[in-house]
C-alpha positions as CSV (number, residue, x, y, z in Angstrom):
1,X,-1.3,33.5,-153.1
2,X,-2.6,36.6,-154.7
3,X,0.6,39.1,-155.1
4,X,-1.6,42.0,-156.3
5,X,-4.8,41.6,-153.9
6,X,-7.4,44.7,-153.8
7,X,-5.5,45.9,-150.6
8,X,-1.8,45.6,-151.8
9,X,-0.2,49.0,-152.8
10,X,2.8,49.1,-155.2
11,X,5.5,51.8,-154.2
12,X,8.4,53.0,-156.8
13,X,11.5,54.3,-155.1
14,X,12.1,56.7,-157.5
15,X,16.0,57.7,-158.7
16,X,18.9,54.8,-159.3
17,X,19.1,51.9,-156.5
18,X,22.1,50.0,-156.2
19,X,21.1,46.9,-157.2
20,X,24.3,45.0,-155.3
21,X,21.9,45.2,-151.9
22,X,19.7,42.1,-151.5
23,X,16.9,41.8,-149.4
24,X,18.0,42.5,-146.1
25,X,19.7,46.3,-147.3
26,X,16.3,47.1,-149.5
27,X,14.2,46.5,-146.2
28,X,16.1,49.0,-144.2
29,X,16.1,51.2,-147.4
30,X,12.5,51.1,-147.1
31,X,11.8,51.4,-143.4
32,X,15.2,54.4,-143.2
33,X,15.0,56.6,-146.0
34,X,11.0,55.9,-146.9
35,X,9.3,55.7,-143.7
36,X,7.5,52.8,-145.0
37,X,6.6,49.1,-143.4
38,X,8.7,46.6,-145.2
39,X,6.5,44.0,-143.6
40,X,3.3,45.6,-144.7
41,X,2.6,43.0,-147.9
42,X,3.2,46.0,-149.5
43,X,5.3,45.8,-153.6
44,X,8.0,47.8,-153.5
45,X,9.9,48.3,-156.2
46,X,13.6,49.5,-157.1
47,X,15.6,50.4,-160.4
48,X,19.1,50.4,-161.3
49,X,20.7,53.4,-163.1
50,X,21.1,52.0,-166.4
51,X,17.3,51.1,-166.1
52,X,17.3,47.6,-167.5
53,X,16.6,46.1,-163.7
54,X,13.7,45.8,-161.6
55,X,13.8,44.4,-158.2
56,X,10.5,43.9,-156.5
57,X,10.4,43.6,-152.6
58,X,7.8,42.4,-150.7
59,X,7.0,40.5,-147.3
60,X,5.0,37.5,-147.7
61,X,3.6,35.8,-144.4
62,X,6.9,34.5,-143.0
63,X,9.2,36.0,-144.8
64,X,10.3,38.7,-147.8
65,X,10.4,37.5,-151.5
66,X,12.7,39.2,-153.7
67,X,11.5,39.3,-157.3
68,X,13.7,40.5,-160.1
69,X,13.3,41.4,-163.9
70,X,16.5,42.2,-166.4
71,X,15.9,43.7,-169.6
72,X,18.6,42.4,-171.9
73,X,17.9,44.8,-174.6
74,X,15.4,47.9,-173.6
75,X,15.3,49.8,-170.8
76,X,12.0,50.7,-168.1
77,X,10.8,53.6,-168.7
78,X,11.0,54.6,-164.6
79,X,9.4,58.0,-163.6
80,X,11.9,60.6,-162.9
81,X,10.1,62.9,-160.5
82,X,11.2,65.1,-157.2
83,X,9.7,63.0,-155.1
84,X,11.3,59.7,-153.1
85,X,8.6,57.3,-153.6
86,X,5.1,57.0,-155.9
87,X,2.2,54.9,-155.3
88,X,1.1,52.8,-158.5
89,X,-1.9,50.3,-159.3
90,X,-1.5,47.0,-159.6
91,X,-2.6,47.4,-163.9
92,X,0.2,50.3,-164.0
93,X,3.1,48.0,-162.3
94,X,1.7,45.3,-164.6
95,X,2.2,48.3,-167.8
96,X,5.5,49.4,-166.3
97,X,7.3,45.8,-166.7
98,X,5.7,44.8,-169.9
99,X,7.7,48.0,-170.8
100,X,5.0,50.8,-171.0
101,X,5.4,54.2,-169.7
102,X,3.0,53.8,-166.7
103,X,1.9,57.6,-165.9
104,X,1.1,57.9,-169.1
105,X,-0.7,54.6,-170.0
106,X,-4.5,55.5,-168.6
107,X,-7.8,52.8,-168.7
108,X,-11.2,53.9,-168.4
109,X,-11.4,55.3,-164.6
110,X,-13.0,52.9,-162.2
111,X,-16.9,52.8,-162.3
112,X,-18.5,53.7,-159.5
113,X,-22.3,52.2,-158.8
114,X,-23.3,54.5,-156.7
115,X,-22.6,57.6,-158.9
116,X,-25.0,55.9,-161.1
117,X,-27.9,56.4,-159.5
């Protein structure tokens, strides 16, 4: 299984989660308060208010995984914008738990073949 396929989108739920809720209350979170599909195979990650936990939900064929990273010394640096959700790429998730800032970590932007020419 390839978690982070071309097609799969990576969704921060921006602002503290209570990280007491399990699977079953984070896919009602997202399909309620986000408008989102919880069973779209879309990542969609959640932060605790101390920011030193990271729960990743996602469906997967037959059923939701429910992934989870504790910091036991650093925190995430989480985005604190306005908004209730952000989209990020798979490298910018990947940057965001390897403890990176990942709105301000940029790559060279993708290459496009057809501009080339």
């Amino acid at each position: 299984m390839n978690l982070l396929g071309p097609q799969t989108r990576v969704w921060l739920v921006l602002g503290a989660t209570d990280m007491r809720k399990a699977i079953n209350g984070l896919s009602l979170m997202v399909a309620d308060r986000l408008g989102h599909d919880a069973f779209s195979g879309h990542l969609f990650a959640f932060c605790n208010r101390g920011r030193t936990l990271i729960k990743i939900l996602y469906w997967d064929r037959n059923g939701f995984c429910l992934w989870q990273k504790r910091l036991e010394k650093h925190r995430f640096t989480w985005p604190g914008s306005e908004a209730e959700v952000m989209e990020l790429g798979a490298r910018e998730l990947t940057w965001l738990l390897d403890g990176l800032d990942p709105l301000q970590a940029r790559g060279h932007p993708k290459l496009e073949y057809s501009t080339l020419f």
